[in-house]
C-alpha positions as a printed Julia matrix, in Angstrom:
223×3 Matrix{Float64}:
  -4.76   -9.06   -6.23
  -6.27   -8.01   -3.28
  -5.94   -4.17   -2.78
  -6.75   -1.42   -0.04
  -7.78    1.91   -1.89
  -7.85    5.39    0.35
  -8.39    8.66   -0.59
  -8.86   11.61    1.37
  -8.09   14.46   -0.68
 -11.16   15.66   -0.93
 -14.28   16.17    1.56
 -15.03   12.36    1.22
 -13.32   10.1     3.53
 -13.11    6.99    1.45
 -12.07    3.47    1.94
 -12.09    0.42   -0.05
 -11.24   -3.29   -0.4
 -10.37   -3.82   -4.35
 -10.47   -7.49   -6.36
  -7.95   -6.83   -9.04
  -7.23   -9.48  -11.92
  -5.62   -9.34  -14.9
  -8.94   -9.87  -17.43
 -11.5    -7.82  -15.41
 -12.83   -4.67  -14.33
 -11.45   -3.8   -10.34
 -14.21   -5.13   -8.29
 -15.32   -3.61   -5.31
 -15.93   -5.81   -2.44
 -16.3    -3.63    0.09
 -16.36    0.07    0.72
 -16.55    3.07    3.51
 -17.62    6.65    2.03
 -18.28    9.29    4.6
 -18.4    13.24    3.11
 -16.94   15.42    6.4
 -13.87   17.73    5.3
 -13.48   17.87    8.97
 -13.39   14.44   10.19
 -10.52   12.39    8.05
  -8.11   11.66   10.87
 -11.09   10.34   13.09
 -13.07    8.27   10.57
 -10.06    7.11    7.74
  -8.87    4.1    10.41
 -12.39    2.48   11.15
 -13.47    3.45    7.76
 -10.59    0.96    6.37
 -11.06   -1.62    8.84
 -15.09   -1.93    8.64
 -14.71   -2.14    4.86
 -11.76   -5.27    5.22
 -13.9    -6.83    7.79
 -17.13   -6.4     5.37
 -14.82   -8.27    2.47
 -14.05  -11.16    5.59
 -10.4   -10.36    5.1
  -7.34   -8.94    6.86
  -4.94   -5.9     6.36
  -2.33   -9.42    6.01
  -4.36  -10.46    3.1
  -3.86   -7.28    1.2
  -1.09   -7.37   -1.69
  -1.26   -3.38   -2.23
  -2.51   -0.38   -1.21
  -3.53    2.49   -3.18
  -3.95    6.2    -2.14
  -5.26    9.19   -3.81
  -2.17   11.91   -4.08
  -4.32   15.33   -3.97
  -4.21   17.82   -5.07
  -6.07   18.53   -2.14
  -6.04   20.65    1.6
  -3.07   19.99    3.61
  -4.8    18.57    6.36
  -6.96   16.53    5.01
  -4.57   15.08    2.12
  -2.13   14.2     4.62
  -4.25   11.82    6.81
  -4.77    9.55    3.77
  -1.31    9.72    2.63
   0.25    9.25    6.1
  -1.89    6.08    6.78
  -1.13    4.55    3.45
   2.41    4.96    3.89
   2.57    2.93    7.82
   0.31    0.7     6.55
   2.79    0.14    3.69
   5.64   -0.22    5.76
   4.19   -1.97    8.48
   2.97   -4.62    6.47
   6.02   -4.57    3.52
   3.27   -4.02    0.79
   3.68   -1.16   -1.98
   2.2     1.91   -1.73
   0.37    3.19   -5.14
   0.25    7.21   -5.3
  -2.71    8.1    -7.72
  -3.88   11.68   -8.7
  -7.29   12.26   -7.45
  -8.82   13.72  -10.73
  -7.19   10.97  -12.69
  -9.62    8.62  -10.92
 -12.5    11.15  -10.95
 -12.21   11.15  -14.59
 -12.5     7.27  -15.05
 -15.69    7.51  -12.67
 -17.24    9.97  -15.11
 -15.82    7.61  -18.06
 -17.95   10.27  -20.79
 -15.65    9.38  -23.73
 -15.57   12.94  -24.45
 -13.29   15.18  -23.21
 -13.72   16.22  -19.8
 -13.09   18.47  -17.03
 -12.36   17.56  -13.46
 -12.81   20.32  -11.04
 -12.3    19.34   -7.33
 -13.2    22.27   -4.68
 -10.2    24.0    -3.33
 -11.62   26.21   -0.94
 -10.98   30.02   -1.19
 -13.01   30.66   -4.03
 -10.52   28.42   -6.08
 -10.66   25.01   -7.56
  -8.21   22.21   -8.48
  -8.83   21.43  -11.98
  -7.02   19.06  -14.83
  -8.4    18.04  -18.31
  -8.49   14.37  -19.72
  -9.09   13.32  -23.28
 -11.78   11.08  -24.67
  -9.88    8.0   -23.24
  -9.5     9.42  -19.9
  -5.88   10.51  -20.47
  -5.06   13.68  -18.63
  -4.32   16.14  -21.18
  -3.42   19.31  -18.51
  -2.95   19.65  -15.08
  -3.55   19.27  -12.01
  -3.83   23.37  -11.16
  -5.2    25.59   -9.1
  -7.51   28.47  -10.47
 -10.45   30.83   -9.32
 -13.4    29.21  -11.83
 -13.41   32.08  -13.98
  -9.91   32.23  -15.0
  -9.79   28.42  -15.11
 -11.52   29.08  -18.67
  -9.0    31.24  -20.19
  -6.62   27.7   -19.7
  -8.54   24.97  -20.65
  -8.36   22.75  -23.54
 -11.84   21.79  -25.6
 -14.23   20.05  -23.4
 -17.87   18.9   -23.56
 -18.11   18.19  -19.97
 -16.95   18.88  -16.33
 -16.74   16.48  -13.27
 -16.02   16.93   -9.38
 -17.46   18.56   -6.81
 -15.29   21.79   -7.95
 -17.63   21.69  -11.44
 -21.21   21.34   -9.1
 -20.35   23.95   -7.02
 -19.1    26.86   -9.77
 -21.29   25.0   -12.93
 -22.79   28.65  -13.26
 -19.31   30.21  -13.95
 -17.72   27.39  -15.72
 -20.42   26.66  -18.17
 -19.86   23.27  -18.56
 -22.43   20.42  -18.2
 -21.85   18.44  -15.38
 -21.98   14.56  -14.69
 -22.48   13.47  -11.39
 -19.68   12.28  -10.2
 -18.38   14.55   -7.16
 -15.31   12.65   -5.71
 -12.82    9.34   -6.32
 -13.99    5.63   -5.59
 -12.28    2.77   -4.76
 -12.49    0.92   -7.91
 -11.4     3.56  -10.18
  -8.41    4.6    -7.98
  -7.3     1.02   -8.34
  -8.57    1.35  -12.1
  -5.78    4.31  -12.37
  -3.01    1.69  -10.74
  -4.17   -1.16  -12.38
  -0.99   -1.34  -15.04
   1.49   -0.89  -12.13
  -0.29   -2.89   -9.69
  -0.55   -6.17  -12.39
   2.94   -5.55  -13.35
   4.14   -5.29  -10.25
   5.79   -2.15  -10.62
   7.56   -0.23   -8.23
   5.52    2.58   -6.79
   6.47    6.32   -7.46
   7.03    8.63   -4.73
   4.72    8.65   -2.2
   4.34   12.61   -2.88
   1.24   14.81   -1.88
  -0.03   17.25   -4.7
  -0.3    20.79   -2.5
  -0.32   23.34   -5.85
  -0.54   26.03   -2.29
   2.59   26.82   -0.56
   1.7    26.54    3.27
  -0.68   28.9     5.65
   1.63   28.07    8.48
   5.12   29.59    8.5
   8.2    29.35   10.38
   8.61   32.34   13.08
  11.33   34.62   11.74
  13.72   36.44   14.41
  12.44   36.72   17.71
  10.07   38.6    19.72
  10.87   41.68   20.86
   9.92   41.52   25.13
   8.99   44.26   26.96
   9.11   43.82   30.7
């Protein structure tokens, strides 16, 4: 299977072109990586299409596409999810959600149980917990660092750029892996993509209710 992975949840603007197969690892033919929280909607398009032309193949040639689900900023999580979704229907291919930590977690691949803490902004991070065999145990939430301890299940390690940033108040050690690639996002699809599988909802993980709310009532004018 040929398959287009995204992700955008986090300050990394990624973009990837996938070689699934049944008796393999996912392997990466060609990829796009660009860290600028500010800059998904401009760079997520040419990202894509420099990384299919790298492979030498077409969005026609792709059987799937993949697409980290957040938990991330509304802005930014929206661009990937929004892209993968038109591409999807545009070219009548499935659209895989996949939880960003989940594929953080394969990345660090520790064997020990782990910590993925993804920065949030505010002070806060997003943060779930995975098992020895990568299996998320808890989560995703969103927690100031601090109080992030007081909910978290044994682990020997953290992950994300969440962990770098707050390492001092989590306490944790850290293993360099900061955000999601394109072969372990199709790693955390791989059952569903081989089995052909419908997709789940194509659903963004927020954990934040909106900054932007609906005007209530009208304006009072004075003339």
């Amino acid at each position: 299977m040929l398959v287009l992975a995204l992700d955008t949840a986090t300050p990394a603007v990624t973009a990837g072109v996938v070689e699934l197969t049944p008796d393999a690892p996912p392997r990466l033919l060609a990829q796009r990586v660009t860290v600028n929280a500010k800059a998904h909607g401009e760079l997520l398009t040419p990202h894509l299409q420099e990384a299919l032309t790298e492979a030498g193949k077409t969005l026609r040639d792709l059987d799937a596409i993949v697409c980290g689900s957040g938990p991330g900023p509304f802005t930014g999580l929206r661009v990937g999810l929004v892209t993968a979704a038109a591409l999807g229907q545009a070219l009548n291919r499935p659209v895989y959600p996949v939880p960003t930590p989940d594929a953080i977690a394969l990345d660090a691949n520790t064997g020990h149980p782990l910590l993925v803490a993804t920065d949030a902004r505010r002070k806060e991070v997003y943060w779930a917990a995975y098992d020895a065999a990568g299996r998320r145990t808890d989560g995703p939430h969103v927690d100031k660092p601090a109080d992030v301890l007081d909910k978290l299940p044994a682990v020997t390690a953290a992950a994300g750029e969440g962990a770098r940033i707050y390492a001092d108040v989590l306490g944790l050690p850290v293993v360099d892996v900061r955000y999601p690639s394109p072969t372990s996002l199709v790693a955390a699809a791989a059952g569903e993509l081989l089995a052909g599988a419908r997709p789940a909802a194509l659903t963004p993980l927020y954990l934040r209710r909106p900054d932007a709310v609906e005007p209530v009532g009208r304006k009072r004018v004075t003339r």
